[in-house]
C-alpha positions in Angstrom: 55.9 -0.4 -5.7 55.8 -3.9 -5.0 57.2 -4.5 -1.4 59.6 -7.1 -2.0 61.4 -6.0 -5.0 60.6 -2.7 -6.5 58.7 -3.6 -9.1 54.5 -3.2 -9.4 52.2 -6.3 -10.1 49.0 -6.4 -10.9 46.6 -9.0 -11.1 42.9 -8.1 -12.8 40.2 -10.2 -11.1 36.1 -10.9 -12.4 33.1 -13.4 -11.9 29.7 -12.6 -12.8 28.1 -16.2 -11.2 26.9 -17.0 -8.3 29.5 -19.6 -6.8 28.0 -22.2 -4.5 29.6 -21.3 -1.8 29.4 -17.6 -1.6 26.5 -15.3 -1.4 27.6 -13.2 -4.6 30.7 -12.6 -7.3 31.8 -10.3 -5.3 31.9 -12.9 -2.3 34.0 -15.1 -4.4 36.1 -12.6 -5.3 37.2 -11.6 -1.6 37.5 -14.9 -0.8 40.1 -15.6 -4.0 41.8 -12.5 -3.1 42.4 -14.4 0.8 43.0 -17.4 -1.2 45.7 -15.7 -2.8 47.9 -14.7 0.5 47.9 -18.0 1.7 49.7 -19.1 -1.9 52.6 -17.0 -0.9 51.0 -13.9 -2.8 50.2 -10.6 -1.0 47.6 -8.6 -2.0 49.0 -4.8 -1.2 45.6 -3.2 -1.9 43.1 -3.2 -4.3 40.8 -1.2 -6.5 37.3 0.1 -5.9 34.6 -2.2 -7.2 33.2 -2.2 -10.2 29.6 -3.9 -12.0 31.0 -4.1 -15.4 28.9 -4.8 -19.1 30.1 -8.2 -20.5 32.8 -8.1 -23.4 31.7 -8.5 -26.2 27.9 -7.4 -25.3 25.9 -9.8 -24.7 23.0 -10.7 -22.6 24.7 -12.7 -20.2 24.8 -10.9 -16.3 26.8 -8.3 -15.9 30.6 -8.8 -14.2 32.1 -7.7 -10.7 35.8 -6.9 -11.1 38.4 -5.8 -9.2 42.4 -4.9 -10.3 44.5 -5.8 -6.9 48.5 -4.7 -6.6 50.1 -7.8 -5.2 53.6 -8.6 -4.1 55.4 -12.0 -4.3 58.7 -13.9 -4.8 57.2 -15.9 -7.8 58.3 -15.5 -11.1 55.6 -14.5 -13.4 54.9 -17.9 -15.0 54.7 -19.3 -11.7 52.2 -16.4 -10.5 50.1 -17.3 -13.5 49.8 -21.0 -12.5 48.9 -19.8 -9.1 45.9 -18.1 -10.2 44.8 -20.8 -12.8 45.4 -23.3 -9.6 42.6 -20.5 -7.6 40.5 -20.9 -10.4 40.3 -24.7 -10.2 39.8 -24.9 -6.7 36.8 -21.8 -6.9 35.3 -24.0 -9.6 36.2 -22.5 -13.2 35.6 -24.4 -15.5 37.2 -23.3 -19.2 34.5 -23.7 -22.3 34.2 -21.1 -24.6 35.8 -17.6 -24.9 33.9 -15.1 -23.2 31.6 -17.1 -21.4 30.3 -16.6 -18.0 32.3 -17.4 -15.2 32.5 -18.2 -11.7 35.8 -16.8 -11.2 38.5 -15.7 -13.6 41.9 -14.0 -12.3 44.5 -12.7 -15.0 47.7 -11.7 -14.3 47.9 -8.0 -16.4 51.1 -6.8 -15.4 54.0 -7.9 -14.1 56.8 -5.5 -12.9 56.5 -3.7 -16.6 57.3 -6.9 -18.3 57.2 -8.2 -21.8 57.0 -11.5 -22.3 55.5 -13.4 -25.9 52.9 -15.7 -26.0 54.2 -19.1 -25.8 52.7 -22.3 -24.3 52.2 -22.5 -20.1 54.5 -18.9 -20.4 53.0 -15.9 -19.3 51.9 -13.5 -22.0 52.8 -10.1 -20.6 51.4 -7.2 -20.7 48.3 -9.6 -20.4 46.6 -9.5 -24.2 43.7 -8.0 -24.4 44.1 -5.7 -21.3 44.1 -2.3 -23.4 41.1 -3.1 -25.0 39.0 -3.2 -22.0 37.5 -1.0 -19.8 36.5 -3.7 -16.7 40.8 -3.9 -17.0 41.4 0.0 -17.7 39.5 1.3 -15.3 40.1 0.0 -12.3 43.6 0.1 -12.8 43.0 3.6 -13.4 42.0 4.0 -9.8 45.3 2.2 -8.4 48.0 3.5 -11.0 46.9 7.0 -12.5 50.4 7.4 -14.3 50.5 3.5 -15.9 51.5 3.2 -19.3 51.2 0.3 -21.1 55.2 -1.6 -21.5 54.8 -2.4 -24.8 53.0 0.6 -26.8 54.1 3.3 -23.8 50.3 4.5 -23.8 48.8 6.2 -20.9 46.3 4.5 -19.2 44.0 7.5 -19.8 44.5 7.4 -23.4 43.8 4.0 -23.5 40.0 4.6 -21.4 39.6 7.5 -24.1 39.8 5.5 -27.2 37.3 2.8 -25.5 34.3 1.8 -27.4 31.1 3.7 -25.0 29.7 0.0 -24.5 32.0 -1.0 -22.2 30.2 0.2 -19.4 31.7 0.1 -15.7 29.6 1.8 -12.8 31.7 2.2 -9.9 29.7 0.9 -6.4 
């Protein structure tokens, strides 16, 4: 449960890069994850690492991701602007979908809400996060008994209708 409030957020974060300033993705990713409790965001815990295949295949390098439970006062559209603000100052740069990244942070979940998509809003549940594995499972690891607030799936029904080329090795 979030600490402030009683409700759980999560915030799904990849790169698969090498930033300029960090020795690795993961690198980046821990120093995103400070950046984020000094924007008034409080990361409770996180999940276990993960190397993760791109999606959809391709032969770019493969992803580091992480899921982290954070607590805050923000409202969800204002959480999303503070990641997209992290992103800016790590360096992301937005071309094409799926491309490679330096940094990318996603809000997935926030307190079980549902929220349309609609311009600068929030989308919640985030989109695409049932379809992928670099999302599912590490989420998996922090919130066992999560079920998606829109279609009420479990999260381990969700991993068991994954396509087997989503690969995520645990390290």
């Amino acid at each position: 449960m979030d600490k402030l409030d009683g409700g759980t957020i999560f915030v799904g974060a990849g790169a698969n890069m090498a930033h300029p300033n960090y020795s690795s993705p993961r690198e980046t990713l821990v120093a995103a994850l400070l950046e984020l409790g000094r924007r008034k965001v409080d990361v409770v815990r996180h999940s276990p690492w993960y190397r993760t295949a791109p999606v959809p295949v391709s032969d770019q390098p493969w992803y580091v991701n992480i899921v982290a439970e954070v607590a805050t006062e923000l409202p969800a559209d204002d959480l999303l602007q503070t990641l997209h603000a992290i992103e800016d100052v790590f360096g992301r740069v937005r071309t094409v979908p799926n491309a490679p990244r330096l940094i990318d942070l996603d809000l997935l979940d926030y307190r079980g809400e549902v929220a349309p998509p609609a311009p600068g809003k929030a989308t919640l549940p985030h989109p695409r996060m049932a379809d992928r594995a670099f999302v599912l499972r590490p989420l998996a690891d922090l919130a066992p008994d999560w079920r998606h607030p829109v279609t009420g799936a479990s999260i381990q029904a969700l991993l068991a209708a994954l396509p087997p080329e989503q690969e995520v090795h645990r390290f």
